[in-house]
Residue frames as a rotation matrix with the C-alpha (Angstrom) as fourth column:
UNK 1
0.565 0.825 0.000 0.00
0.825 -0.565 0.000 0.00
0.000 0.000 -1.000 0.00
UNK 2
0.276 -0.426 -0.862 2.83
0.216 -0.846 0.488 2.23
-0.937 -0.321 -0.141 0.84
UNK 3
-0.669 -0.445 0.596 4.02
0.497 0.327 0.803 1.56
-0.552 0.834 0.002 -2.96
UNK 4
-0.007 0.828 0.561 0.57
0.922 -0.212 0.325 2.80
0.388 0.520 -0.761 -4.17
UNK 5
0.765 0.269 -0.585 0.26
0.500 -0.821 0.276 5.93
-0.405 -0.504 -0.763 -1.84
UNK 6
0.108 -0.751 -0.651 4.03
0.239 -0.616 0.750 7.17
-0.965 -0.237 0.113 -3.25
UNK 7
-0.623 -0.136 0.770 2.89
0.772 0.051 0.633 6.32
-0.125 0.989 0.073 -6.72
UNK 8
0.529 0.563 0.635 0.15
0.748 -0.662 -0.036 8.98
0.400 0.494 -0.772 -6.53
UNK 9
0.626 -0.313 -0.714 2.77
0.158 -0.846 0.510 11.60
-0.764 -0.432 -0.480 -5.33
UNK 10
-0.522 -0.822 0.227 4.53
0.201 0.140 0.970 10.64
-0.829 0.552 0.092 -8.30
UNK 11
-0.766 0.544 0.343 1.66
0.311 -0.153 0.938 10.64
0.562 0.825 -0.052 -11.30
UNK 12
-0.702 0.673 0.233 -1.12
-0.022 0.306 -0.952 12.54
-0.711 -0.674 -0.200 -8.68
UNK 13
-0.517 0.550 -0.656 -3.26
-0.828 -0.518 0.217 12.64
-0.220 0.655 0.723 -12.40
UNK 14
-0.914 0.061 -0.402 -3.37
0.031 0.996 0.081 8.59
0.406 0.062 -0.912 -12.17
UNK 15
0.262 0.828 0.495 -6.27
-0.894 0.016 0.448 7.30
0.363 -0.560 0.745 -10.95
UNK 16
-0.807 -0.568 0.160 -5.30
-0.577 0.704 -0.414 4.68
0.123 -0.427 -0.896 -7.95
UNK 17
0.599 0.794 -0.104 -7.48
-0.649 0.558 0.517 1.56
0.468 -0.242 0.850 -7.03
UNK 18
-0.497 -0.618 0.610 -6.80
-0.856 0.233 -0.461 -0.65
0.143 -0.751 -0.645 -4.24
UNK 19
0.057 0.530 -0.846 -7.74
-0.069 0.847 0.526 -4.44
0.996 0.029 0.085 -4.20
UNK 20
-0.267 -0.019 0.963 -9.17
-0.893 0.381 -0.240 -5.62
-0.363 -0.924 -0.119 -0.60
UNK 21
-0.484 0.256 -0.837 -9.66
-0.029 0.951 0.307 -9.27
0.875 0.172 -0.453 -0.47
UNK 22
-0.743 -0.042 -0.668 -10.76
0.661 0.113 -0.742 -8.28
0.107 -0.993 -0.057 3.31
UNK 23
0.559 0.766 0.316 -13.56
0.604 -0.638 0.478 -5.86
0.568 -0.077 -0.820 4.67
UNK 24
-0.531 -0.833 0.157 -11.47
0.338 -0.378 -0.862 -2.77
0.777 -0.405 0.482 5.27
UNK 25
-0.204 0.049 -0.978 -12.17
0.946 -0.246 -0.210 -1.35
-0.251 -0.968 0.004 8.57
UNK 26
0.570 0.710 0.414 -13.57
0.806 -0.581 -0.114 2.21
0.159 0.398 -0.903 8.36
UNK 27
0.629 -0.744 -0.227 -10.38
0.274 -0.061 0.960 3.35
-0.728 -0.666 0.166 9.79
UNK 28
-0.218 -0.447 0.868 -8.76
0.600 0.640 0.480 2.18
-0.770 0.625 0.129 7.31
UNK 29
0.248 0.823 0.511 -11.42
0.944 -0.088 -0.317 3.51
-0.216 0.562 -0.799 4.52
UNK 30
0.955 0.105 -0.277 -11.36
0.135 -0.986 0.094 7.32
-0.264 -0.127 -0.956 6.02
UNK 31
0.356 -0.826 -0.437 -7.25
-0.284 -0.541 0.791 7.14
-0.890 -0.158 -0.428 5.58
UNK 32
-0.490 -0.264 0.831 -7.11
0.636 0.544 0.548 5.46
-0.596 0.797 -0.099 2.35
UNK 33
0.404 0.877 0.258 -9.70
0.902 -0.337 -0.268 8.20
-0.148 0.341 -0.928 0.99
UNK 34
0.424 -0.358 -0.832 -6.78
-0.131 -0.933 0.335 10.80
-0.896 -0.033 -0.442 1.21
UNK 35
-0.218 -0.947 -0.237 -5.14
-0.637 -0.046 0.769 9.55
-0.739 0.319 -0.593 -1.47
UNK 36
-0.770 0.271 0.578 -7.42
0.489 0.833 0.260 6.41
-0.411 0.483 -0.773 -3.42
UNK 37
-0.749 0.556 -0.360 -9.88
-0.647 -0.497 0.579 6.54
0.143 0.666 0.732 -6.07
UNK 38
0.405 0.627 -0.666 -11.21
-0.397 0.776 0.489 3.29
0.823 0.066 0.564 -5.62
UNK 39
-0.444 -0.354 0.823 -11.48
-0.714 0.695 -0.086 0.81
-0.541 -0.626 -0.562 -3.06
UNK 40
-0.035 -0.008 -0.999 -11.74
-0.685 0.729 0.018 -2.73
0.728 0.685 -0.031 -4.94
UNK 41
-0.355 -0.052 0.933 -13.35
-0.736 0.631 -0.245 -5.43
-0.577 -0.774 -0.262 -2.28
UNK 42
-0.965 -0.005 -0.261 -13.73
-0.082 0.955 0.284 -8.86
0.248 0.295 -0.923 -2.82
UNK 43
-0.494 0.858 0.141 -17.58
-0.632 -0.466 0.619 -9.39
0.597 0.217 0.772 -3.28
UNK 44
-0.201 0.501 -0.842 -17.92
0.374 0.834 0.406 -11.75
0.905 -0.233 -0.354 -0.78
UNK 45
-0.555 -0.363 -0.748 -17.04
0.823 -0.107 -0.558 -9.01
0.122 -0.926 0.358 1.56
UNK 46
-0.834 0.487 0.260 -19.33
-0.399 -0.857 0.325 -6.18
0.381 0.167 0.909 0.20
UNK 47
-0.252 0.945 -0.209 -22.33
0.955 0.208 -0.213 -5.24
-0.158 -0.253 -0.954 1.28
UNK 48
0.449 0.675 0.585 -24.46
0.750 -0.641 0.164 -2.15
0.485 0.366 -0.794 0.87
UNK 49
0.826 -0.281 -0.488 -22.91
0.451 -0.189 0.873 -0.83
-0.337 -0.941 -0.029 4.09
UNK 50
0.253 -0.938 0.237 -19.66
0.619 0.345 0.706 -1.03
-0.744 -0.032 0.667 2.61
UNK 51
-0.114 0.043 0.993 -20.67
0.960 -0.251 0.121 0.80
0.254 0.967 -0.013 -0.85
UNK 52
0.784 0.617 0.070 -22.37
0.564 -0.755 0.335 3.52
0.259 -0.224 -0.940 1.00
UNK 53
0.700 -0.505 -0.505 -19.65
0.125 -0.610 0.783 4.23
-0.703 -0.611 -0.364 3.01
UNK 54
-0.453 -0.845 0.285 -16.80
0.723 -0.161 0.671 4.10
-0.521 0.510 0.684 0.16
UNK 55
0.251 0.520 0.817 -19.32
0.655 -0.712 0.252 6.84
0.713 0.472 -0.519 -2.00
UNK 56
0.941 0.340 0.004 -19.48
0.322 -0.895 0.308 8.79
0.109 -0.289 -0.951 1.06
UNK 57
0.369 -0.918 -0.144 -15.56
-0.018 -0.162 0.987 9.07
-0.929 -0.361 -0.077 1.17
UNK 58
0.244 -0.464 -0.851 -15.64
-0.788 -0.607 0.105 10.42
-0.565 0.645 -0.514 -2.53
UNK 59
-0.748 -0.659 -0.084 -14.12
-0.524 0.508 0.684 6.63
-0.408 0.555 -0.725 -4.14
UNK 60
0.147 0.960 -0.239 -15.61
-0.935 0.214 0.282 4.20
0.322 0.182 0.929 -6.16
UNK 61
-0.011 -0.235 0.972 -15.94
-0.195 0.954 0.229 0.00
-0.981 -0.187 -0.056 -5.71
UNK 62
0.127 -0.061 -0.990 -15.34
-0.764 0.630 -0.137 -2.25
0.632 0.774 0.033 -8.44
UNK 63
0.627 0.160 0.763 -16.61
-0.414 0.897 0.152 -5.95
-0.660 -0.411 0.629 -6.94
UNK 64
-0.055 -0.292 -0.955 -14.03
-0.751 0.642 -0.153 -8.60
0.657 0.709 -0.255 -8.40
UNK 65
-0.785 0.283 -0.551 -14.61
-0.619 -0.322 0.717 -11.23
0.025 0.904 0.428 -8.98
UNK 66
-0.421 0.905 -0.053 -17.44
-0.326 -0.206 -0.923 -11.76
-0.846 -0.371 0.382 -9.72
UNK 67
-0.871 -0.422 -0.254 -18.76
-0.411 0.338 0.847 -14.86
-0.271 0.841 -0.468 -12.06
UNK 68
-0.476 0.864 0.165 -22.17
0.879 0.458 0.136 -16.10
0.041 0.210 -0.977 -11.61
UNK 69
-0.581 0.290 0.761 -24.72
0.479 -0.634 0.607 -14.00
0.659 0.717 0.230 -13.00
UNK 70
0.368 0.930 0.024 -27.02
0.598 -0.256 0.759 -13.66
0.712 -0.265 -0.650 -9.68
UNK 71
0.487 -0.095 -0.868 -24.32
0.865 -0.086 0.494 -12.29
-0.122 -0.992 0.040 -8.05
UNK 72
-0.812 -0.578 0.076 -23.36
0.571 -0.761 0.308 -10.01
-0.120 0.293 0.948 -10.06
UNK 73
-0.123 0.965 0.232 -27.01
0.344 -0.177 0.922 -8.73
0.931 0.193 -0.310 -10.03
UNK 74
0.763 0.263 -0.590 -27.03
0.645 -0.265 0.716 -8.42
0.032 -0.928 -0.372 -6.32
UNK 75
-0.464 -0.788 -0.404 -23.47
0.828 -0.548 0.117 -6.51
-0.313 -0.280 0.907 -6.68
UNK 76
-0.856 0.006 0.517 -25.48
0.354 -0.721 0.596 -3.98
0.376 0.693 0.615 -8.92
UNK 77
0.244 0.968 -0.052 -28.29
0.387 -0.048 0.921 -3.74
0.889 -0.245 -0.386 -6.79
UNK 78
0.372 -0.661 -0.652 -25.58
0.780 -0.159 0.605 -2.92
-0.503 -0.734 0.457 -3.91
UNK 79
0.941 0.061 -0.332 -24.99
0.068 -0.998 0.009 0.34
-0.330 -0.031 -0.943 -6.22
UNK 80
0.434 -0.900 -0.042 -21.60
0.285 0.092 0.954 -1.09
-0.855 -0.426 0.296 -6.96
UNK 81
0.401 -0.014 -0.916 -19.71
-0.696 -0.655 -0.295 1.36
-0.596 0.756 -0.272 -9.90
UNK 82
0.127 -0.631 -0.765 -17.94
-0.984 0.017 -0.177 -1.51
0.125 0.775 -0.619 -11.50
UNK 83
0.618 0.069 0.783 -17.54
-0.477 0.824 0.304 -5.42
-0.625 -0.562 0.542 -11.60
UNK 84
-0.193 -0.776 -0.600 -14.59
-0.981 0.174 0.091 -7.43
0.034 0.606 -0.795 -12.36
UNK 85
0.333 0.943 0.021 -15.16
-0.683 0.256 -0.684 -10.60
-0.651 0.213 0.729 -14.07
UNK 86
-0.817 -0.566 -0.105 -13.58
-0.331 0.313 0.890 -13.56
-0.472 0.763 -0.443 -16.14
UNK 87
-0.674 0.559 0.483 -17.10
0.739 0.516 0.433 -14.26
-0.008 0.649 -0.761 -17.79
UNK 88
-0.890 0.252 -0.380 -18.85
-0.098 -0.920 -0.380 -10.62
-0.445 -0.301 0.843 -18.70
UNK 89
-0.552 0.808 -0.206 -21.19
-0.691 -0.305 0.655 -11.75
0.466 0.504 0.727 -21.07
UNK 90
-0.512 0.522 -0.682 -22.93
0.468 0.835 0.289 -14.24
0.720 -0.171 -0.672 -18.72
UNK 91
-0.594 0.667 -0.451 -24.72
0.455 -0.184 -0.871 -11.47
-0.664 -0.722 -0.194 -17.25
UNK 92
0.214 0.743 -0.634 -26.90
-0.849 -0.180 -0.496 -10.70
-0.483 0.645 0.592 -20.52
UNK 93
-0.780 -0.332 -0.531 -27.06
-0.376 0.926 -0.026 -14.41
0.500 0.179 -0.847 -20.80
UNK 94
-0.270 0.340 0.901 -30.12
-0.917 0.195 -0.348 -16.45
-0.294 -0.920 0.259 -19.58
């Protein structure tokens, strides 16, 4: 993370994203919000909760990943700006 945080002092025009395989910790969230565009949680860890609060701290989510179509429905119903995916067209698939 420290690697990411000196790259945007270096390009700050980049846009940064930050994979969480974990539910960050709002802690966490509020200091990561100086400096991230995105916060990038594993979708097993999202929840509405989680979206809300990364919007209200300005970033977006991008759910990865995310392969079966009903869950990628519930990620989008969770408001979530982006879903990563190794099978995209099996959500306009039925």
């Amino acid at each position: 993370m420290d690697d990411a945080k000196a790259f945007r002092g270096l390009q700050p025009d980049l846009p940064i994203g930050l994979l969480a395989a974990e539910r960050p910790s709002d802690g966490e969230l509020v200091a990561l919000s100086q400096w991230a565009d995105q916060i990038n949680p594993q979708w097993t860890v999202t929840d509405r909760a989680l979206v809300d609060r990364i919007h209200e701290l300005g970033m977006r989510a991008n759910v990865w990943t995310v392969n079966e179509p009903g869950s990628m429905r519930t990620m989008i119903e969770l408001g979530v700006d982006g879903i990563i995916t190794d099978y995209p067209q099996s959500l306009t698939q039925r």
